[in-house]
C-alpha positions in Angstrom: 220.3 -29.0 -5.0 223.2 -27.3 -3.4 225.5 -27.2 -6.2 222.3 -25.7 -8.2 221.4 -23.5 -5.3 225.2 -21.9 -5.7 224.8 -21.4 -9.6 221.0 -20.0 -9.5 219.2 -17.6 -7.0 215.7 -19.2 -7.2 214.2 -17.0 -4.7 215.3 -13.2 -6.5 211.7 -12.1 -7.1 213.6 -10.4 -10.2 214.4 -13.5 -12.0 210.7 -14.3 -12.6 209.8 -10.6 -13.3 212.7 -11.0 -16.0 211.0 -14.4 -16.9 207.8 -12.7 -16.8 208.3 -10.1 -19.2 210.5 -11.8 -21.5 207.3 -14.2 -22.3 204.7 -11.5 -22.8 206.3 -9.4 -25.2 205.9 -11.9 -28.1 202.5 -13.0 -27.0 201.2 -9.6 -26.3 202.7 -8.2 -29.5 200.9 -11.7 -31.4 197.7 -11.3 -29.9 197.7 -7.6 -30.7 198.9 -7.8 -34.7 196.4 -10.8 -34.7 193.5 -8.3 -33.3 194.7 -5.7 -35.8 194.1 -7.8 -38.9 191.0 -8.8 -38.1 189.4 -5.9 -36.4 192.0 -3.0 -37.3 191.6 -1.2 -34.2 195.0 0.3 -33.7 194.1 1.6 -37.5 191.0 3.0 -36.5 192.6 4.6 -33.4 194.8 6.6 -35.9 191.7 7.8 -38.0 192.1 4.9 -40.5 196.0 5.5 -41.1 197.3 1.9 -41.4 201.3 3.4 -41.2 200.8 5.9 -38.2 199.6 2.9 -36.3 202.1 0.5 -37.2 204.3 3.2 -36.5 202.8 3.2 -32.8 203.1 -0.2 -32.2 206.9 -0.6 -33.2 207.3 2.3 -30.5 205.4 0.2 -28.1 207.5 -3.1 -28.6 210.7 -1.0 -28.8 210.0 0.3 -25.6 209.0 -3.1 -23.9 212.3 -4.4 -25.5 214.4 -1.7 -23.6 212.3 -2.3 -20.4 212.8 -6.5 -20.7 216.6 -5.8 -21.5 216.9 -3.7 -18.1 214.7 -6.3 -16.2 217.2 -9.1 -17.4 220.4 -6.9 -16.0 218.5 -6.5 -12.9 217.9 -10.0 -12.9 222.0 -11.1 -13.5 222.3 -8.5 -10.5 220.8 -10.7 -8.4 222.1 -13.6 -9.2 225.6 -15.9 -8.4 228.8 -14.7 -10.2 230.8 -17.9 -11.2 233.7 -17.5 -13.6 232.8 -19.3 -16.6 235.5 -18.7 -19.4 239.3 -18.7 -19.0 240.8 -14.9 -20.0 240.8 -13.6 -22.1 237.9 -15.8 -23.9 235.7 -14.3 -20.6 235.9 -11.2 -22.3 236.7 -12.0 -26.0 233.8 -14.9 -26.5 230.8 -12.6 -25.3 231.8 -9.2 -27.4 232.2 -11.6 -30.6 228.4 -13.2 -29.6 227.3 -9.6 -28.7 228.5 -8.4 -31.6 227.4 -10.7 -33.6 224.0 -10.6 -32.1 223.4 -7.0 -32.9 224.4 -7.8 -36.7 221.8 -9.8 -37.0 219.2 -7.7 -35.2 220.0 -4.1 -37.1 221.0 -5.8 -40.4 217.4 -7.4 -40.2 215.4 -4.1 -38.9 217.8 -2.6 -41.9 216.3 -4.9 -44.4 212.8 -5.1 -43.4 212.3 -1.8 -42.7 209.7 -0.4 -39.8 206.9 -1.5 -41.3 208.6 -4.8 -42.0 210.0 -5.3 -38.8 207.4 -4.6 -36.5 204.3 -6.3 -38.3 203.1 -4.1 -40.8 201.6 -7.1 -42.8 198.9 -7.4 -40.1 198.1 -3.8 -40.7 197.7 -4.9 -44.4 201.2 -3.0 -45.3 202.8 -5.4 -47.2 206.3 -5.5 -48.5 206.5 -6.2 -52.3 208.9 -9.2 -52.1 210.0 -11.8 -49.6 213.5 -10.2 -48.5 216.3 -12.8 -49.5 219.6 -10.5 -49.2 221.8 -10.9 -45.4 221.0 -11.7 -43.2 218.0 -13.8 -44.5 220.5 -15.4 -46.9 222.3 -16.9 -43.6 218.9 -17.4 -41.1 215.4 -17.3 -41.5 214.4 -15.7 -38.3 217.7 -13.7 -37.9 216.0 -11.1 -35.1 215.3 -13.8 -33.0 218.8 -15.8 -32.9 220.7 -12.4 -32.8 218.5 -11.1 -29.6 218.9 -14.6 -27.9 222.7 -14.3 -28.9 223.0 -11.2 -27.1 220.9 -12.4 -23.9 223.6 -15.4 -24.1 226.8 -12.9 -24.5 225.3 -10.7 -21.6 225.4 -13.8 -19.4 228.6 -14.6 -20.2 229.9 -10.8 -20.0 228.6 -10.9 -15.9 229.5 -14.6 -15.3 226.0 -15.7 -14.7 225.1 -18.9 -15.5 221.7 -18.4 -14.4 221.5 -15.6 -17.2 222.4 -18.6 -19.7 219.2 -20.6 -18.5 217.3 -17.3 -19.2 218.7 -17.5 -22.7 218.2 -20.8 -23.0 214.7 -19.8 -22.0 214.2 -16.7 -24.8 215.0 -19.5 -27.5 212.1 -21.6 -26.7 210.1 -18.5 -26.4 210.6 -17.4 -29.6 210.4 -21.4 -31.3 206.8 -20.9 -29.6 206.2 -17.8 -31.4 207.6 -18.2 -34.4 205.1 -21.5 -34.7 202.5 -19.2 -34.1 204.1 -16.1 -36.6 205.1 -18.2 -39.2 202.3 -19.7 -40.8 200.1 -16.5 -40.0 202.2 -14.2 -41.5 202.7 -17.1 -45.1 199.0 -17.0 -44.8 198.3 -13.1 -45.2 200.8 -12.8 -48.4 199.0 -16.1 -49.6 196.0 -14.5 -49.5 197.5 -11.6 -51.2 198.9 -13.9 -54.4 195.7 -16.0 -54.4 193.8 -12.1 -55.0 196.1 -11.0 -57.4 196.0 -14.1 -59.3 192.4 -13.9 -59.5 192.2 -10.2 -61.1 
């Protein structure tokens, strides 16, 4: 317990705030682009403009994003330092992972577009073809692994090792959504084929 106890500050009120917040965000943003396809309330909200709304809610998830991000700094803050890497890999190995990271996140939101991104297909604003080009071609959920790469290379960066439990943590977090995204989001383009098919 005392080797753990010299690694991990369990008591920093921050690390569960940071814990906290990391989990809500993709089960709040689920729960509300689940609500919006069956009741369209954001849509209604905007006078029945599907895009202005969608528009609304990428602003409100881009904005939780920032304020998770800060509560996760806040969180290494309180935490142990303990050297982790050798130099120079303690400074080389988290930029490359950073770096890398942020490929994957702005090559995807690239790719997808607003809409695409920040789930337009529950607001019935549906892209015309699945996107296949990078960084699909490498990963299927390439937003996810490059966010949880850059929680990892921020750990790394600070010499946390309690951050790398948090990014341990985000990667389960977003296996748990994606069970719940996945199939929802194949299920309103099926739809969409099994319509068009029938005209």
């Amino acid at each position: 317990m005392d080797a753990f106890s010299s690694i991990v500050n369990t008591s920093a009120t921050s690390l569960y705030l940071s814990l906290l917040v990391i989990a809500f965000n993709p089960a709040a943003w689920n729960v509300v682009a689940r609500n919006e396809h069956k009741n369209r309330t954001i849509t209604r909200i905007f006078g029945g403009n599907a895009r202005h709304g969608c528009y609304f809610l990428a602003f409100m998830i881009f904005s939780f994003g920032i304020l998770r991000d800060h509560l996760y700094q806040r969180a290494l803050a309180d935490q142990p330092r303990v050297p982790l890497l050798p130099e120079p890999y303690a400074t080389l190995v988290p930029v490359i992972i950073f770096v890398l990271g942020q490929i994957f996140v702005v090559t995807s939101t690239y790719a997808l577009g607003i809409t695409g991104t920040f789930l337009g297909d529950h607001f019935g604003i549906l892209m015309d073809h699945r996107v296949e080009g990078f960084p699909f071609n490498v990963l299927r959920d390439p937003m996810y692994v490059g966010s949880t790469l850059c929680f990892t290379a921020t750990a790394l960066w600070y010499e946390r090792p309690a951050g790398l439990l948090v990014a341990l943590y985000v990667h389960i977090v977003y296996v748990i959504a994606l069970c719940f995204e996945g199939p929802f989001t194949d299920m309103i383009y099926s739809k969409r084929e099994n319509a068009v098919k029938e005209e």
